[in-house]
C-alpha positions as CSV (number, residue, x, y, z in Angstrom):
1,X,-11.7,15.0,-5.5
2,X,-11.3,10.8,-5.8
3,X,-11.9,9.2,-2.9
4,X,-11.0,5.7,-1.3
5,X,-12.1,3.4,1.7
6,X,-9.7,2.1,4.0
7,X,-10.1,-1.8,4.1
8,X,-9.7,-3.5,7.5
9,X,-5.8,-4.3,6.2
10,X,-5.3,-0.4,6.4
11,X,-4.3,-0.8,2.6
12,X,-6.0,1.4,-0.1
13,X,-5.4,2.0,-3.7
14,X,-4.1,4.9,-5.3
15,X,-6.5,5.5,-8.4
16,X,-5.5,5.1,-11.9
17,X,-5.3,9.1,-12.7
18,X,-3.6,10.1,-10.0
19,X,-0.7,7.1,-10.5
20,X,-0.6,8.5,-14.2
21,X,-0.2,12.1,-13.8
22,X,2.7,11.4,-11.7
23,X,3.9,8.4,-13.4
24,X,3.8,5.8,-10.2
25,X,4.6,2.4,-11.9
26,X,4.4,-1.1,-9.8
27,X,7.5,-1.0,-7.1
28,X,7.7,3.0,-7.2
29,X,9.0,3.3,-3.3
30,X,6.8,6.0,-1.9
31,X,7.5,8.2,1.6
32,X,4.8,8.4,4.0
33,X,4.5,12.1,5.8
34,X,2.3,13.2,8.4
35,X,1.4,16.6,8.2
36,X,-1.0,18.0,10.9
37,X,-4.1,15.6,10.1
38,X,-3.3,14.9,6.7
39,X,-1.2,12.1,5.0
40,X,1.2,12.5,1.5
41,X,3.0,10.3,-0.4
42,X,6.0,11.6,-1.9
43,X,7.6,9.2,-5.1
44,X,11.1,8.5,-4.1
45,X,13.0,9.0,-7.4
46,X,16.5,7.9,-7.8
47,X,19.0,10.8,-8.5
48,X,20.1,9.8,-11.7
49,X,16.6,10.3,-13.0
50,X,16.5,13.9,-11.5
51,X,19.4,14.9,-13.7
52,X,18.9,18.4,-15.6
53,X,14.7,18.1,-14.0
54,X,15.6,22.4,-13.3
55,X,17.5,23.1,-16.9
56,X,16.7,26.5,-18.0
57,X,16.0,27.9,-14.6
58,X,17.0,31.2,-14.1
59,X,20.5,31.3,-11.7
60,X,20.9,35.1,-11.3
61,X,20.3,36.2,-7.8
62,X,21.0,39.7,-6.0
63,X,23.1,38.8,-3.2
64,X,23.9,41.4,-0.4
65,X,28.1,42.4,0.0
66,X,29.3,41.1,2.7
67,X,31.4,43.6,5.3
């Protein structure tokens, strides 16, 4: 598990394996969650790059009749 300190500026650094494994470059816009007493940050990608991201995924679901 890395671990950071939280300066007096509230501003802490993401470390270098973690921005590679997810590919966060300098001006990536990131969303801040709160979830119960933990913080995420979710890279915001833009659509475009999210184009075919599922290709090969399996479509076929049982669905129910309707009456």
């Amino acid at each position: 598990m890395r671990q950071v300190t939280v300066p007096s500026k509230f501003q802490v650094v993401i470390p270098r394996a973690v921005r590679k494994s997810i590919d966060i470059q300098p001006g990536t816009r990131v969303q801040v969650l709160q979830y119960e007493n933990r913080i995420e940050l979710i890279p915001l990608r833009k659509l475009k790059s999210l184009r075919g991201f599922i290709k090969g995924i399996d479509t076929a679901v049982d669905r129910q009749d309707r009456q």
